[in-house]
C-alpha positions as CSV (number, residue, x, y, z in Angstrom):
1,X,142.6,142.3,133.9
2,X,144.9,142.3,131.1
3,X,146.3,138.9,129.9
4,X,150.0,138.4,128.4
5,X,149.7,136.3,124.8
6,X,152.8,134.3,124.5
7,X,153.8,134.2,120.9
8,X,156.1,131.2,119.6
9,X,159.1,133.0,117.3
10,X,158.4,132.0,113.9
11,X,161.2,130.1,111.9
12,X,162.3,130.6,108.1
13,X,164.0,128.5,106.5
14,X,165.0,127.9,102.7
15,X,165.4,124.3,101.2
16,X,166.6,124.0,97.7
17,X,164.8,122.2,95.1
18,X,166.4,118.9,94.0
19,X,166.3,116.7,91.2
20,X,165.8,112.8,91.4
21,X,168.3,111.6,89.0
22,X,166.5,108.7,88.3
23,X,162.8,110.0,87.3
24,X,163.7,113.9,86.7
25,X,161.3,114.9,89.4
26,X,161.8,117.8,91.7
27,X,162.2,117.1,95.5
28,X,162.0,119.4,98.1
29,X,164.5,117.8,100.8
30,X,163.5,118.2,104.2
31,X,166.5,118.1,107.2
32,X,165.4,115.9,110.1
33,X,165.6,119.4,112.2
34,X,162.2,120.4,110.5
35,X,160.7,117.4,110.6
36,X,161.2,117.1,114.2
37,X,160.7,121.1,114.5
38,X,157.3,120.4,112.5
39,X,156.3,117.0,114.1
40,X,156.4,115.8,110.3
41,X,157.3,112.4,109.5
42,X,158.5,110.2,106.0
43,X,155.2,109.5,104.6
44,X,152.7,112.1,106.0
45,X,150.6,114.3,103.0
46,X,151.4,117.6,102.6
47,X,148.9,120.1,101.2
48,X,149.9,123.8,99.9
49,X,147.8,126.8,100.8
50,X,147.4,129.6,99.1
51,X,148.0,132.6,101.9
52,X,146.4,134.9,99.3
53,X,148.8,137.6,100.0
54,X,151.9,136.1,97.1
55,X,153.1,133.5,100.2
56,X,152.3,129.9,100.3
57,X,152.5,127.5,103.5
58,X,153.2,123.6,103.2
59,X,150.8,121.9,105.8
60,X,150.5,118.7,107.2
61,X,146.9,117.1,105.6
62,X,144.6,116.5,108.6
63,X,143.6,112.5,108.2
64,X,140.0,111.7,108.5
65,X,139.6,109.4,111.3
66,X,138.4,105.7,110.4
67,X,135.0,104.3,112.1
68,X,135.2,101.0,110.3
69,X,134.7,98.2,112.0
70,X,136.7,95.3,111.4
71,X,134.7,91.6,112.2
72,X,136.8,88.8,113.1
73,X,135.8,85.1,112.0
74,X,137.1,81.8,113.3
75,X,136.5,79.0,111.2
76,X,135.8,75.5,113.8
């Protein structure tokens, strides 16, 4: 029994480089569109990977989840 992959279409987009006036640093300015499209939000770590083949891809780092425990005191 042969079973139909659905494939999502991929999107390409191209942002432009800018410049923060202020410290001369480059900033790649992302449109709310991909970081809803992405599920991306202000303050998330990117990481780039290396594809190996000439192409990059900008991911979203994976955050290691915390086990600490956090003890609560009341002074009497």
């Amino acid at each position: 029994m042969a079973t139909k992959a659905s494939k999502k279409a991929l999107k390409h987009y191209t942002i432009t480089l800018e410049e923060d006036t202020e410290t001369g640093e480059l900033v790649l300015p992302f449109t709310d569109e991909i970081l809803n499209e992405l599920g991306w939000k202000e303050g998330d770590v990117l990481e780039w990977v290396d594809n190996k083949d000439g192409s990059w891809s900008l991911v979203k780092k994976k955050q290691k989840k915390s086990n600490k425990v956090v003890a609560k005191s009341k002074t009497i």
